[in-house]
Structures are given as C-alpha cells and as structure tokens.
N, C-alpha and C positions, 0 to 999 in steps of 0.2 A: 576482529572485534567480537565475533559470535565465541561465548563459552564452547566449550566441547559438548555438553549436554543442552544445546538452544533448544527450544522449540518456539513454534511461529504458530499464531493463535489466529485464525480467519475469522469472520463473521460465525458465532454461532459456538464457538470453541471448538472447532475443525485443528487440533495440530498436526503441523508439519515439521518432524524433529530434524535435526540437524540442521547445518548453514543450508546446505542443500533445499532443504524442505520448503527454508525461504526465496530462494534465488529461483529455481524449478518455474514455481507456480506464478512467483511476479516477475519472472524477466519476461515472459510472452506478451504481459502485459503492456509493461514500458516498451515492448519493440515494436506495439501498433500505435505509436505516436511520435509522430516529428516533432524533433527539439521542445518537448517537456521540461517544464518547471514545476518544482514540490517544495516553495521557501516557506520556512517554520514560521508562524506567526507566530505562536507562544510555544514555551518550553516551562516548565517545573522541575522540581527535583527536588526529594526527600527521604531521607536514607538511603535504600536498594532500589526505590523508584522513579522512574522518571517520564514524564505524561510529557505529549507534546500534539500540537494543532496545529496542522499541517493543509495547504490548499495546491490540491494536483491541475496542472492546465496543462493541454499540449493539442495538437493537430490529428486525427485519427487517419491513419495511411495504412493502418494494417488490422484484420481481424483481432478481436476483445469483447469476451464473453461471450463468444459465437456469434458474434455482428460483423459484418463484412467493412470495412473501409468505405465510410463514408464522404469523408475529408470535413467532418462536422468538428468543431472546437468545443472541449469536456475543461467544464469547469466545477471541481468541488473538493468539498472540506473533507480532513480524515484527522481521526483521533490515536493516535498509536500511545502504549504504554510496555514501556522495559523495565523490564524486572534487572539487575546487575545483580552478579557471583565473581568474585574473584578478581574485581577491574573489567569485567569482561560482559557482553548481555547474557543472559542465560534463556530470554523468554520476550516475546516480544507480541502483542495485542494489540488488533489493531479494526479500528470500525469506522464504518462507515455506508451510506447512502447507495445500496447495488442499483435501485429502480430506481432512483435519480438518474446515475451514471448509462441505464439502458435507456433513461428517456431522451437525454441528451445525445446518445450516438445513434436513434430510431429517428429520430425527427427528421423529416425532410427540411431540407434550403430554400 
C-alpha cells in the first residue's frame, strides 16, 4: 500500500522514509500491548487527501516509550493524514497526545 517514495511524519515532522521507516519505529510499539484495538471513528477524503480519527486501546505487557510494563490500559485519540501518489500513500502524518500516553502507562493501579 506504501508508494515507493512514503515517508512517515511523527510528531513534530520527524520523517521516516520508506515502508520501513514506518513499520521500525511503530511495530515496537504495537508489541507492548495485548490484543489492541485502533477502530477509525471518522474518515475524510478529498482529492490526494485523506484525514482520519483514530482511538488506540490495548493492555501494556511490554516496554513503550521507555516505560516498563505496567499491565495499565492506554486509551487515546490519534489524528493521521495520507497524502496518495499513484493509488498508493506516499506520505503519512500523524499526531497525537505523547504526555497523555506517558501519564497513562506512569500511573500507578
């Protein structure tokens, strides 16, 4: 699905080009959490773009963003925007709440 020229835009306009640069930095993420869910609450789309509003839950069982395994449940909102080239994304932004996400996997139970 990724163009051959993607790049992946973090907080802050951080890119990460290629599929790679995507997959890298958030698969460690997705793998400190049991059986996560990311279901689109809204979607858009207008010409090359397409915005969508996204709410991440899941279980924390493994280190994310230097925080040890808590076993705390992380609930929140994320905004991503794809740029398309070709049928394909070419670019992909995306934001969201980092000191939210740390307060919720800091907190004690």
């Amino acid at each position: 699905m990724c163009h051959p020229d993607f790049v992946f835009y973090t907080q802050v306009d951080t890119p990460h080009p290629g599929a790679d640069g995507f997959i890298n930095p958030e698969k460690k993420n997705f793998d400190a959490f049991e059986e996560f869910r990311m279901p689109i609450k809204t979607m858009l789309a207008e010409g090359n773009k397409v915005a969508a509003h996204l709410v991440f839950e899941g279980k924390q069982t493994g280190e994310c963003l230097g925080i040890p395994p808590s076993g705390n449940f992380l609930r929140f909102s994320l905004m991503m925007l794809l740029t398309i080239a070709d049928g394909k994304i070419i670019e992909k932004r995306a934001h969201y709440d980092r000191q939210d996400i740390i307060r919720q996997l800091s907190a004690r139970s």
